[in-house]
C-alpha positions in Angstrom: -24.7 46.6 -2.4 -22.0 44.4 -3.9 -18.7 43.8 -1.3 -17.0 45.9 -4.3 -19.2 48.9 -3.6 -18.6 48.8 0.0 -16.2 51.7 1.9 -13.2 49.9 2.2 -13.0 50.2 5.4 -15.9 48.1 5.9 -14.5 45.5 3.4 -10.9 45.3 5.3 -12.9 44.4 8.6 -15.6 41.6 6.9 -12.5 40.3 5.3 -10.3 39.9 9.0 -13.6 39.3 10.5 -14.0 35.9 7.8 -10.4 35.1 8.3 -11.0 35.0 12.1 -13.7 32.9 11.9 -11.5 30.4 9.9 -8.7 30.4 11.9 -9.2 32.3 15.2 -5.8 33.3 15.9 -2.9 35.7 14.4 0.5 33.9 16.4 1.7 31.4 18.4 0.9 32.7 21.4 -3.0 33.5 20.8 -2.9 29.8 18.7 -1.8 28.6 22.1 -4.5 30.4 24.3 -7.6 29.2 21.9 -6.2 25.6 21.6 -6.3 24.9 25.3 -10.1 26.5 25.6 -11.0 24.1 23.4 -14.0 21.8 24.0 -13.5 17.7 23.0 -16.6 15.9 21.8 -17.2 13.0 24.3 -14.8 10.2 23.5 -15.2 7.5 20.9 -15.2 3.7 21.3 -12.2 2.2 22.3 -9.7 1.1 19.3 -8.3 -2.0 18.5 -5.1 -1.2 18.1 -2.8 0.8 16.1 0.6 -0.3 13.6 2.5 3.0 15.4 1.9 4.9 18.6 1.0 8.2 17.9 1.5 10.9 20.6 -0.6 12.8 22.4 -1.3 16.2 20.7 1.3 19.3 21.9 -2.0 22.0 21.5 -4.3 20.0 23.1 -2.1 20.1 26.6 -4.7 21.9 28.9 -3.1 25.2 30.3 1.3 25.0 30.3 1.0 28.3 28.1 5.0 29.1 29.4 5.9 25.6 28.8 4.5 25.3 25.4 5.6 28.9 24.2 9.2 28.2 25.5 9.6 24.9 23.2 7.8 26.2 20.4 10.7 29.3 20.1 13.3 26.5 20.4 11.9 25.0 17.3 11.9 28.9 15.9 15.4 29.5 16.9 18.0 26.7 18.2 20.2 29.7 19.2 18.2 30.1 22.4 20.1 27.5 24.0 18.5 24.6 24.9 14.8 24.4 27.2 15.4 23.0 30.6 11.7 22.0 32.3 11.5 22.7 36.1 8.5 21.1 38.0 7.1 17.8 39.6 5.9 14.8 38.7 2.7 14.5 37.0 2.4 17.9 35.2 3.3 17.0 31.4 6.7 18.0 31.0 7.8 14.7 29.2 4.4 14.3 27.7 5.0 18.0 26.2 8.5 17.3 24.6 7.0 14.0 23.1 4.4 15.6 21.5 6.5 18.2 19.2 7.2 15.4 16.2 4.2 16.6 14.3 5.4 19.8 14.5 9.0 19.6 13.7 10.0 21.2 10.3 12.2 18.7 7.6 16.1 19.0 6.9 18.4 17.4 5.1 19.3 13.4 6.2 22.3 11.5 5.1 21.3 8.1 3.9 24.5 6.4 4.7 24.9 4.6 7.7 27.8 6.4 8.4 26.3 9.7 8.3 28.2 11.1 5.1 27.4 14.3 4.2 28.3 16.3 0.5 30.1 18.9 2.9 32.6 16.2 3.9 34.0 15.8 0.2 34.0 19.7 -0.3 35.9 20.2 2.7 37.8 16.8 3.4 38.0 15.1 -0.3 36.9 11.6 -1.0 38.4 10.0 1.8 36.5 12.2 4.4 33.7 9.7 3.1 33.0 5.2 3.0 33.7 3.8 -0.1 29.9 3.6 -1.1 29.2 7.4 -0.8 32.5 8.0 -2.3 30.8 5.8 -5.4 27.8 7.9 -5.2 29.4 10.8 -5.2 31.2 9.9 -8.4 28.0 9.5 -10.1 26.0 11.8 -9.4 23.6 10.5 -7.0 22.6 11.9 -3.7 24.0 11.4 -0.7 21.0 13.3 1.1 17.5 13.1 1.5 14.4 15.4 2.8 13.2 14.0 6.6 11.3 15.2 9.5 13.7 16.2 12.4 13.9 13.6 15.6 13.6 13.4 18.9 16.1 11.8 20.3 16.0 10.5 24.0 19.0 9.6 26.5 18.0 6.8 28.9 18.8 7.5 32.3 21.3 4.4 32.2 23.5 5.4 29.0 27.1 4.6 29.3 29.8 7.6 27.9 30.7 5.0 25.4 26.6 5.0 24.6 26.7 9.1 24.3 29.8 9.7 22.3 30.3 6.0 20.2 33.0 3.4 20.5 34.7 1.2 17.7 32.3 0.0 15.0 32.6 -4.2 14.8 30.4 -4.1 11.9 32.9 -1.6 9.8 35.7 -4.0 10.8 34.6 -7.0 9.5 33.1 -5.2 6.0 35.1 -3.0 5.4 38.5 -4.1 7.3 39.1 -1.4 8.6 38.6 -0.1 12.2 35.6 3.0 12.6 33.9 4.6 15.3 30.4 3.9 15.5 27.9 6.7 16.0 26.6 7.6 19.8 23.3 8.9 21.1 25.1 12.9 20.3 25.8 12.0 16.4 22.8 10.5 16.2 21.2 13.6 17.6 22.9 16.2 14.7 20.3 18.4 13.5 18.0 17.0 16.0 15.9 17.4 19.3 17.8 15.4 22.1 15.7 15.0 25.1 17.2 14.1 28.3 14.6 13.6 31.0 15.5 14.0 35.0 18.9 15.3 33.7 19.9 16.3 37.6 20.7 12.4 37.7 22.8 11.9 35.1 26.9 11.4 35.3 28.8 14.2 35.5 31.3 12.9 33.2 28.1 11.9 30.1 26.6 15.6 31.5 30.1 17.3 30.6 30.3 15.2 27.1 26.7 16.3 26.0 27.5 20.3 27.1 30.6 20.3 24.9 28.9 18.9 21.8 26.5 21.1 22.3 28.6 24.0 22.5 31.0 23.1 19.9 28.2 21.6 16.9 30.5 18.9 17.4 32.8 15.9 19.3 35.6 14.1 18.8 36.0 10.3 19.9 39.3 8.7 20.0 39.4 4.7 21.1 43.4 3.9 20.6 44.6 4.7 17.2 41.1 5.3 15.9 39.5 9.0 15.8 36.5 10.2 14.0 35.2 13.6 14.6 30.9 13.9 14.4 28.9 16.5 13.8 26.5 17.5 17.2 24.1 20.1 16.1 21.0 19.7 18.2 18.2 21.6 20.1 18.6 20.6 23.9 16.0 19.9 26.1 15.7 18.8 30.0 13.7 18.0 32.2 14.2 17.7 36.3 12.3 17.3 39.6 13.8 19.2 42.2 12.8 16.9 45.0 15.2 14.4 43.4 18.1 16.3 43.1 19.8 19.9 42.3 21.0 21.0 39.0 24.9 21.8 39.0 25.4 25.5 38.2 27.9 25.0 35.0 25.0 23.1 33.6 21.9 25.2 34.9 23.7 28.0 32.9 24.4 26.1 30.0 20.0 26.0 29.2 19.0 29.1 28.0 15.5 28.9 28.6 14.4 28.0 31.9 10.7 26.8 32.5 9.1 26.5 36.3 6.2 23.7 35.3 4.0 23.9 38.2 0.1 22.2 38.8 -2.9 23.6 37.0 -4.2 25.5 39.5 -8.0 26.1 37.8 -10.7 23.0 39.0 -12.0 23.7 35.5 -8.7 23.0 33.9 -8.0 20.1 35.6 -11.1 18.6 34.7 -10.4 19.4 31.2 -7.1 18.0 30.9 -8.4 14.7 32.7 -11.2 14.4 29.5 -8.7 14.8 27.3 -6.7 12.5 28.2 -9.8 9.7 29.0 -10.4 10.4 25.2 -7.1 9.7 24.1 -6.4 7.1 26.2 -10.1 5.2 24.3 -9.0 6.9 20.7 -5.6 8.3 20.5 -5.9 8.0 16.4 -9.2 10.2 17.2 -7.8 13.2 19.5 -5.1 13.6 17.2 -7.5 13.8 14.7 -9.5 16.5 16.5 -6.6 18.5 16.9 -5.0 18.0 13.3 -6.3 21.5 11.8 -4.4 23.8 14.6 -1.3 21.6 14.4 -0.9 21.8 10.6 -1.5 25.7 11.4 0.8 25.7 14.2 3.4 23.9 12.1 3.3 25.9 9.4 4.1 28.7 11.7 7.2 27.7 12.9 8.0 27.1 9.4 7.0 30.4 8.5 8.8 32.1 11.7 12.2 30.3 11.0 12.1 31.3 7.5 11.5 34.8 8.9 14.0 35.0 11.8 17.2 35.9 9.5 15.5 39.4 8.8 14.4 40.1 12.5 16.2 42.9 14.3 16.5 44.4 17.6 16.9 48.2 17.7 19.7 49.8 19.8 16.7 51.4 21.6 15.1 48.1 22.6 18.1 46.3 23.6 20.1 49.4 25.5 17.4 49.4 28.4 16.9 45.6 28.4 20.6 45.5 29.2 20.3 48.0 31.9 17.6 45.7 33.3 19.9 42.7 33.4 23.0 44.4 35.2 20.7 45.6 38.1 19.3 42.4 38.8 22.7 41.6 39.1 23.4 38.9 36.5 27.1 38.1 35.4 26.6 35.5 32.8 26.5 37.1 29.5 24.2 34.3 28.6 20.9 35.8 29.9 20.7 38.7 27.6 21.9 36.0 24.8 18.8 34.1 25.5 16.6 36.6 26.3 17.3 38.8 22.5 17.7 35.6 20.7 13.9 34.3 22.4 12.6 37.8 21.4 13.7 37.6 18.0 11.8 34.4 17.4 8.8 35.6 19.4 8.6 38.4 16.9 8.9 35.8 13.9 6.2 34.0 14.7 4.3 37.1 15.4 4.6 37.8 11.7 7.1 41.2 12.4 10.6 42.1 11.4 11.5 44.2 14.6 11.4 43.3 18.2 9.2 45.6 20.4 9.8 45.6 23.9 6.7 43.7 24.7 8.2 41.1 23.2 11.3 41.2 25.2 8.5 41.4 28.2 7.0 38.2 27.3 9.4 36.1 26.9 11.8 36.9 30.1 10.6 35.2 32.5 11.7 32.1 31.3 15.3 33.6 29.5 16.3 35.7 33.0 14.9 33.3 35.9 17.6 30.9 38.1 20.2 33.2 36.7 21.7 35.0 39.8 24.5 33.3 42.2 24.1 34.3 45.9 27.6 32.9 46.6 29.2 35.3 43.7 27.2 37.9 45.3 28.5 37.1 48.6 32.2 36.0 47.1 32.1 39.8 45.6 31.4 41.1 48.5 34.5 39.3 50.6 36.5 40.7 47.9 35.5 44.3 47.9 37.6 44.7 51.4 40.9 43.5 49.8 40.5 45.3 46.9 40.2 49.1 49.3 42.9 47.9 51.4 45.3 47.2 48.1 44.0 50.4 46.6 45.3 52.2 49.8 48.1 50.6 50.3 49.2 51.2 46.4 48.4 54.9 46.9 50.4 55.1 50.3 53.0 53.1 48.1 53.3 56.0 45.2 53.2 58.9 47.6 56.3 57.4 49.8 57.9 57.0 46.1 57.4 60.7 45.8 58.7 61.7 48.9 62.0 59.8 48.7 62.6 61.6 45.2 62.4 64.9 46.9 
């Protein structure tokens, strides 16, 4: 019997059951699960060397499923908020973020050196732009080009001048004219910017980096010189706790939070220490190994963000998620933010249109933890007593009023 003369009931399940075999997973999340059972062959010779370092594989991190899931939906949807990695040395939070370049999607790059954009003309004229993209401009050549999205790191020992830019030399003695030069933020627009053990940082570069971020952009102004730069970037931190706490304004400010804790499984532990002995003889060779399920994995995202604009959450999801968040007694209006925003892009990637409530299930954990203040709760509760006592003491007021009129 021919596959065409087969009930097609049959022929719907040999056809899944031949696309399973080729690739043995239908999202993100299941892509995430097989990766990580994955077995290595033993590792090859060492290499000599390579031209460019190429980073260890995100899918073949050994277990992190959380971690993994919660930066994969930041690449999905950059309305999440920003990541921010919670756990101790040693358990590949840095080694995690580092590993998302062969995953990131491509967007449009200015190829000035000043970062001119076509959107700067149409909203600003030709003097929004330098000279040489102004020339461009006026004939018709581009001022953009297709590249990969960055990741952009902020060393521990940046200076605020480092973060936000000061005055350009370079401009000055080309062009005569005085320019502010680009910072780490600027450089970040349309970017990842990572900023590991972020608890140590300045409060005054911490303060810069949340406005940008908040605002898509930042204004510099050294003396009579101002420029104004675009910011738009997906956030990312990491932190020990042993080192330090997190101020509250800036916990809040991360929409996703991830607890990164040990592998706990012997098994997995082993696992992770192979892979790593094979990529530390044949890094070229791992990331070989793993090359099929990251070209799947980043077609996915590609697929999901495409996808996202259509995804909607029902009244009748949303209503009782809401409930949820008022009786675990969250004020900031950020959680259910977050938490709808990660659901939307869980359900992108999961191929749907509609968030289901499992989806809001799987992805709160990481939107709704580290969100409640005990000293509001407590602050509150000091109130409540002034608040009866003027309530009385209004009433007592009105009936007095009353009396005297009669």
């Amino acid at each position: 019997m021919s596959p065409s003369e087969l009930p097609p009931e049959q022929s719907a399940e040999e056809s899944e059951a031949k696309e399973r075999v080729a690739h043995p997973f239908r999202s993100l999340r299941e892509l995430i699960d097989y990766v990580s059972g994955k077995a290595l062959p033993p590792p090859a010779g060492e290499e000599a060397g390579l031209a460019e370092a190429l980073p260890f594989p995100f899918l073949a991190i050994v277990g992190q499923s959380e971690m993994k899931l919660a930066l994969l939906i930041g690449l999905i949807n950059p309305s999440v908020g920003g990541i921010l990695l919670i756990g101790p040395r040693g358990t590949a939070k840095t080694t995690a973020v580092r590993s998302l370049l062969d995953l990131l999607p491509q967007v449009e790059r200015s190829l000035c050196y000043y970062g001119c954009l076509p959107e700067d003309i149409t909203s600003g004229g030709m003097e929004a732009v330098c000279p040489d993209c102004a020339r461009k401009y006026a004939e018709g050549q581009p001022l953009t080009a297709p590249d990969r999205v960055r990741l952009v790191e902020l060393p521990l020992n940046s200076r605020l001048e480092d973060v936000v830019g000061g005055i350009d030399e370079r401009a000055a003695v080309t062009h005569e004219r005085l320019r502010v030069r680009h910072g780490i933020l600027a450089q970040a627009d349309r970017n990842l910017l990572y900023i590991d053990e972020i608890n140590l940082l300045g409060d005054d570069i911490i303060d810069a980096i949340l406005d940008a971020a908040a605002q898509g952009s930042y204004t510099v102004r050294r003396g009579p010189v101002a420029a104004t730069y675009r910011s738009r970037f997906v956030l990312i931190g990491s932190m020990n706790p042993e080192e330090g706490r997190l101020r509250p304004q800036i916990l809040d400010r991360f929409g996703l939070r991830v607890i990164v804790r040990g592998l706990e499984d012997a098994g997995e532990r082993l696992e992770a220490y192979r892979r790593v002995r094979s990529y530390l003889n044949s890094p070229r060779g791992v990331a070989g190994a793993f090359s099929s399920e990251m070209a799947a994995a980043a077609e996915e995202i590609k697929t999901a963000r495409a996808r996202l604009p259509e995804v909607i959450l029902p009244d009748r999801v949303a209503k009782p998620a809401i409930g949820l968040v008022q009786k675990m007694n969250i004020d900031s209006l950020r959680a259910e933010i977050t938490w709808f925003e990660a659901a939307r892009a869980y359900a992108a990637a999961d191929g749907r249109a509609e968030v289901k409530p499992a989806d809001l299930k799987a992805v709160a954990p990481m939107a709704l933890r580290l969100r409640r203040s005990q000293f509001m709760t407590e602050y509150f509760n000091g109130q409540k007593g002034e608040e009866e006592e003027m309530d009385r003491l209004l009433e007592d007021l009105g009936k007095t009023a009353t009396a005297k009129k009669k």
